[in-house]
C-alpha positions in Angstrom: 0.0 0.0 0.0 2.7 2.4 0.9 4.5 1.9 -2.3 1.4 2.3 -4.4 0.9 5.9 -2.4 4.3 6.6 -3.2 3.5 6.1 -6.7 -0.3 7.6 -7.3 -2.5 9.7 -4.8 -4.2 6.9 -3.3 -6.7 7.6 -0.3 -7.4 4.4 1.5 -10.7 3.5 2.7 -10.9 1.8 5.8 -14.7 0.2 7.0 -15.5 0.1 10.5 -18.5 -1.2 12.5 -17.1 -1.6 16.5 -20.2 -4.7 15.7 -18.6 -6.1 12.8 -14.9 -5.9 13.9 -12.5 -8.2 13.0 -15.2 -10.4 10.0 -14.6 -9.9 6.3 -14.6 -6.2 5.2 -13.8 -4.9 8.8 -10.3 -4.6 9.9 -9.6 -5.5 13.4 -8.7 -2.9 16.2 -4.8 -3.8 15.8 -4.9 -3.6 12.2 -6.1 -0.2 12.0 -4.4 0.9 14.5 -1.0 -0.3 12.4 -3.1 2.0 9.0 -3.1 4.7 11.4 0.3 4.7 11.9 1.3 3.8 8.6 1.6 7.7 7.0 -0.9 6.5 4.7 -3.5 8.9 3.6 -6.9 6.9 5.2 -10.5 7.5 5.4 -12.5 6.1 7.9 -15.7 4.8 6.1 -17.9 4.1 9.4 -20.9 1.8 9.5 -23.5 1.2 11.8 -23.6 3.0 16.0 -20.4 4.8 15.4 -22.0 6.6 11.9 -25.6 7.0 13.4 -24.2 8.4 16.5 -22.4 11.0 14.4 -25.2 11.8 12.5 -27.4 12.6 15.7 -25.0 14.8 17.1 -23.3 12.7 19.4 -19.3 12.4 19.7 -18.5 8.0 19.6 -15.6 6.9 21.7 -13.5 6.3 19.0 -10.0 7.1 17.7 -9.9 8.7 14.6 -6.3 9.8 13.9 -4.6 9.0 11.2 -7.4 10.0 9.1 -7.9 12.8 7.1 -11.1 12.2 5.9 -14.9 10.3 7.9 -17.3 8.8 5.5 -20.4 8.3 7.9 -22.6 6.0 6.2 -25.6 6.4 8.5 -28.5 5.4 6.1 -29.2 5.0 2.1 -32.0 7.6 2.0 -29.7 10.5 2.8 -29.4 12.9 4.8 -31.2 15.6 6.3 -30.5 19.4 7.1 -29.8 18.5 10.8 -27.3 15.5 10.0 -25.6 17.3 7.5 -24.9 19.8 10.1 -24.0 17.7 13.2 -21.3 16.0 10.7 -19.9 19.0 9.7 -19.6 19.8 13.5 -18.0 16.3 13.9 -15.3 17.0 11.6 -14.4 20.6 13.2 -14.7 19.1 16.6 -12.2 15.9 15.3 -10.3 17.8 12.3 -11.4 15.5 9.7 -13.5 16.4 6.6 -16.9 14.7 6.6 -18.1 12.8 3.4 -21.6 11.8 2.8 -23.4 9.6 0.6 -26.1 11.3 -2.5 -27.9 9.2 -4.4 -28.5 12.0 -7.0 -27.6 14.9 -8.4 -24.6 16.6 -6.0 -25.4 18.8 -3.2 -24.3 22.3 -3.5 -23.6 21.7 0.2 -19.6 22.8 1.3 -20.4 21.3 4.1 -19.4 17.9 3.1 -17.7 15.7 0.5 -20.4 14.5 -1.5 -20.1 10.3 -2.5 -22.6 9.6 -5.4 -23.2 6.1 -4.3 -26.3 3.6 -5.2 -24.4 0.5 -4.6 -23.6 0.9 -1.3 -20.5 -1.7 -1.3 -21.9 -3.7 -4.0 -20.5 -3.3 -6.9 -23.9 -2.6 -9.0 -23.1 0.1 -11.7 -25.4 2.9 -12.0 -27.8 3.3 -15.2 -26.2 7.0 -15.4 -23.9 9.2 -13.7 -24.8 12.9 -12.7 -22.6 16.0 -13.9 -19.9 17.6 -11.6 -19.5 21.1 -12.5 -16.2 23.2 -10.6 -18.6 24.8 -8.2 -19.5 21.7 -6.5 -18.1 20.5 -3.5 -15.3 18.1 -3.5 -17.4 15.0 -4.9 -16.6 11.4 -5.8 -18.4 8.8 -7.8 -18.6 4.8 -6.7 -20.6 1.7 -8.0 -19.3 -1.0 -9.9 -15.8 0.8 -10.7 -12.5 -1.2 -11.0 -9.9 -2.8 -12.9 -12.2 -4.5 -16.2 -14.7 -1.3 -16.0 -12.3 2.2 -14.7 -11.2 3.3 -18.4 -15.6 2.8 -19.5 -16.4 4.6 -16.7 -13.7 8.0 -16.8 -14.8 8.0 -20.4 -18.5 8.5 -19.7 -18.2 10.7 -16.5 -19.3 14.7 -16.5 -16.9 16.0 -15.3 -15.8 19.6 -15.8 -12.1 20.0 -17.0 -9.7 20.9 -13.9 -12.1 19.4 -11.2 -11.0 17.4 -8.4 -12.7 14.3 -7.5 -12.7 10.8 -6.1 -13.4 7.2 -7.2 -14.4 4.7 -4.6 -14.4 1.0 -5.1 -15.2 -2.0 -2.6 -16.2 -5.2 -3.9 -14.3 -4.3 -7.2 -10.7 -4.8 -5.7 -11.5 -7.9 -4.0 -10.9 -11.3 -5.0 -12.6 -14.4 -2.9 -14.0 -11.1 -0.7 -10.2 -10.3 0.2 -8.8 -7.0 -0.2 -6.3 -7.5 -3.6 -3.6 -4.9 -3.8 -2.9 -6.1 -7.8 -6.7 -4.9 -8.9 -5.5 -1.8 -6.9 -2.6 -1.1 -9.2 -4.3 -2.1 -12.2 -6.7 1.0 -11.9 -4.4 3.3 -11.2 -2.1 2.7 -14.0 -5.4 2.7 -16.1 -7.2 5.8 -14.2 -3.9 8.0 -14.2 -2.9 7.4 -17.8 -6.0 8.9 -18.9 -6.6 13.0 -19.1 -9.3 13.8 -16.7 
């Protein structure tokens, strides 16, 4: 991982549910803790207590150096005014940038990173993208994006020239539902050889 980030501007995602520790998909406590430490750039994508209890206002007991970044995936139907606001407060209180899931066109919202996201970990592509114009938020794309689809999908993206955004991919760098560092590569060598 280090020598990928050395190599392209990777930001690793990390999943955690304090429920789910330690099964597929969710790094134990002494594994992350060795991420945090690493110097690699990490975003915690938390799941479950720890993201609803974010999303209500409420600080978890949790330790989130290390990253620079807090996806709170506290529901697939969005979020409202008042969540939107208590994770902005989250990230000032913890100096981390809050990133929240759309599931249409992006917010106009500075309050957040914006994550258009209908697969929710699935890998389902979406029947269409929606545009990302330079006055948007910083905004990423995910569903059904790795190594056999990433060229497909930059080609088809909105995207207006000089704007920076993110891809996220989950079941697409797995193999046998284990994290694989060579479908990793593969997309960046394809996603970084092509002009955004």
């Amino acid at each position: 991982m280090q020598a990928l980030s050395r190599q392209y501007p990777v930001e690793w995602g990390i999943l955690i549910d304090t429920a789910r520790e330690g099964i597929p998909l969710f790094p134990d406590h002494k594994a992350r803790q060795a991420m945090q430490r690493s110097g690699l750039r990490l975003s915690a994508h938390v799941c479950g207590e720890l993201a609803q209890a974010i999303a209500e206002g409420r600080d978890p007991d949790f330790d989130f150096s290390g990253y620079s970044r807090v996806q709170i995936n506290h529901g697939r139907a969005g979020s409202s005014e008042q969540e939107i606001q208590n994770c902005y407060l989250f990230g000032v209180r913890n100096g981390v940038r809050p990133a929240l899931q759309s599931q249409g066109v992006f917010p106009n919202d500075g309050r957040a990173d914006w994550l258009y996201d209908v697969s929710f970990g699935n890998g389902v592509k979406p029947a269409t993208w929606p545009p990302l114009q330079h006055a948007h938020p910083f905004c990423g794309f995910s569903g059904g994006i790795g190594p056999a689809s990433i060229k497909d999908v930059l080609q088809v993206l909105a995207i207006a020239p000089d704007t920076p955004y993110w891809l996220d991919m989950e079941s697409s760098v797995r193999t046998d539902n284990q994290f694989d560092l060579s479908k990793c590569r593969r997309v960046c060598e394809v996603a970084f050889q092509i002009p955004a």
